[in-house]
N, C-alpha and C positions, 0 to 999 in steps of 0.2 A: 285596059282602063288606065287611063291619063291619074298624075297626082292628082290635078286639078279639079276630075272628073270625082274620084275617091273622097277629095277635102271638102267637094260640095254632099256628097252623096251622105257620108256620115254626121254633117249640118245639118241635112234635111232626117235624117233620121232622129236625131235630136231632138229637132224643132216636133216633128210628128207624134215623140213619146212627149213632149211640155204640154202639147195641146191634146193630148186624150187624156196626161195625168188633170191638167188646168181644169176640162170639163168634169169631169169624175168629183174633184174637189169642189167644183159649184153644187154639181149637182147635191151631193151630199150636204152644201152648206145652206137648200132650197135658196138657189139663184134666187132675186127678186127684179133683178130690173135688166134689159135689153137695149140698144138702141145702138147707136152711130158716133163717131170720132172724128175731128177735123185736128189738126195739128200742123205746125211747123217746128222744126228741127233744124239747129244748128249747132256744127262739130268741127271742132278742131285737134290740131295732135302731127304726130309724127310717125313716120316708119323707117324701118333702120335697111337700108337698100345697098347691098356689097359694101358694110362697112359706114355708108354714111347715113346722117339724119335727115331724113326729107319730112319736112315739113307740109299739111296737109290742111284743107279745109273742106267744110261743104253744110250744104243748105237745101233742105229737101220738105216738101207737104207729105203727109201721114193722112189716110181714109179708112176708114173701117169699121169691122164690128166692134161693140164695148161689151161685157157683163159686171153687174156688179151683184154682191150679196145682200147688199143691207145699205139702201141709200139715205132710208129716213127711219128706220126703228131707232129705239130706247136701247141699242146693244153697242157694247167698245167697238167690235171687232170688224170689218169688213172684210172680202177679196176683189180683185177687179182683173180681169183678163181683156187686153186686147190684141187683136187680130187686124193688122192692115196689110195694106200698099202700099209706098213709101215712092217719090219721085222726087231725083232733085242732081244736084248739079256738085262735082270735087274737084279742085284743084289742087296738085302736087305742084310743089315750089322745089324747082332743084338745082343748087346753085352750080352756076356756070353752063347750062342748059336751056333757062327759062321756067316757063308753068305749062304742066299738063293741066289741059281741062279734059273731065269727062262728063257727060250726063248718064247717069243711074235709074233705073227702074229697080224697084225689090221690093220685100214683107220684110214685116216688124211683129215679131211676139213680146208683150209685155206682162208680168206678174205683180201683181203691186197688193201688199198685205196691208192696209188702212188700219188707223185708230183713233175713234173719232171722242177728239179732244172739247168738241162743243157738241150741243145733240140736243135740238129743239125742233117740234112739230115742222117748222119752216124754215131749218138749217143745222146743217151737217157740214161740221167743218174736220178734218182728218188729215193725220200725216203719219206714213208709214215707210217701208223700203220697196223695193222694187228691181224686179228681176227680168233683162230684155236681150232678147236672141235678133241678129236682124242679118239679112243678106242682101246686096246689092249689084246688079250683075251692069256692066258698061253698055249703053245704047246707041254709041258713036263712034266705038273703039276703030281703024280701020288697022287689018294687019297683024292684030294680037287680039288677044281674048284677056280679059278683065273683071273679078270675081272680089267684093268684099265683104268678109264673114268677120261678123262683133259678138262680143258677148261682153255681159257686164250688168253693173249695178248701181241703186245710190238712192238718193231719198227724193218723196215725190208727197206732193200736200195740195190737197183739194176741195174744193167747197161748192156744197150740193143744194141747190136751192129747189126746195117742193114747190110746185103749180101744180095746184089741183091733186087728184085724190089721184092721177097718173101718169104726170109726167116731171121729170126730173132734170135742170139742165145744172152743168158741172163744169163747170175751168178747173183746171189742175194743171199746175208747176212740177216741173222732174227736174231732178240733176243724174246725169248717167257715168260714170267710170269706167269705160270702154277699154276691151282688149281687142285690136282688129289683126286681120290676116291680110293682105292683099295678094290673088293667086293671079299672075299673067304666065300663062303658057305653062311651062315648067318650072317657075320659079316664086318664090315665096317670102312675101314682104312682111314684116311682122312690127306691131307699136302700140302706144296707149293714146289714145282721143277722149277728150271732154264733149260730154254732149248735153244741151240744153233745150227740151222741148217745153211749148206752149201747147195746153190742149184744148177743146171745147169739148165737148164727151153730152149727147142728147138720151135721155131715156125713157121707154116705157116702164111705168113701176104698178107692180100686180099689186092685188088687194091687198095681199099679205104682209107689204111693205109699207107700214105706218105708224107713228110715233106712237 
């Protein structure tokens, strides 16, 4: 087995323990609402490659499932887990070289603990921290093999507008403080990225979820 093979393996094992602990904590916390995520992401940063700074960027859409716990009760506390797929585009800046471009395909896990600072029949405004795993593997790479693993955190604030007795739609702001890897071949790229998503987040909200 490859480093590289190893560095994704024990990523996914990671990711696999967040998402049966994520579910176990909804469950316990009776989920209230389900539905869907659209997002765009965009990230910036560097990695330290034989000694020097290569500078990096990239800009990817986010799909997937959402849960939250509490999107319209009378309670502080929320959770919110989501689950996507992530596609999008990075370019490494390396001087005296040029830009690598690559296109990416990967999943995002996110953990975001809510506290909702307004809380009315018809609005739920919240802001809490946020905890996100993400990999992104190269879709155009020719010649080498290209693997990027983040982890990180940072604050994220959102606002929950009720329609009707069951459906929920939500924008929400994140700021993220990224720790990435970047794995080609045998070799091991490592740095800090800024990341900045927009979300739309759709919900079904069960009965039991109401002011």
């Amino acid at each position: 087995m490859t480093r590289r093979t190893r560095s994704i393996s024990r990523f996914l094992n990671v990711a696999a323990t967040l998402i049966l602990t994520s579910l176990l904590l909804a469950g316990a916390a009776n989920a209230a609402g389900f539905g869907g995520y659209l997002g765009l992401d965009y990230t910036e940063g560097d990695v330290d490659v034989f000694g020097l700074t290569v500078d990096h960027e990239r800009s990817a859409v986010d799909l997937g499932f959402v849960m939250d716990t509490n999107l319209s009760r009378d309670r502080l506390f929320n959770y919110r887990l989501r689950l996507g797929m992530q596609a999008g585009k990075r370019e490494y800046d390396i001087a005296g070289f040029g830009t690598v471009k690559e296109k990416t395909i990967g999943f995002a896990i996110t953990n975001t603990f809510g506290f909702g600072i307004v809380r009315t029949p018809a609005v739920r405004l919240w802001i809490g921290p946020s905890i996100r795993f993400a990999v992104d593997d190269c879709t155009d790479c020719s010649g080498y093999d290209s693997v990027f693993l983040a982890i990180g955190g940072g604050p994220e604030i959102g606002l929950n507008y009720n329609v009707g007795r069951h459906l929920t739609i939500g924008p929400s702001l994140s700021y993220n403080y990224m720790f990435g890897v970047n794995i080609e071949d045998d070799e091991d790229f490592d740095g800090p990225q800024h990341q900045v998503s927009l979300l739309v987040n759709v919900f079904f909200r069960t009965e039991s979820d109401s002011f």
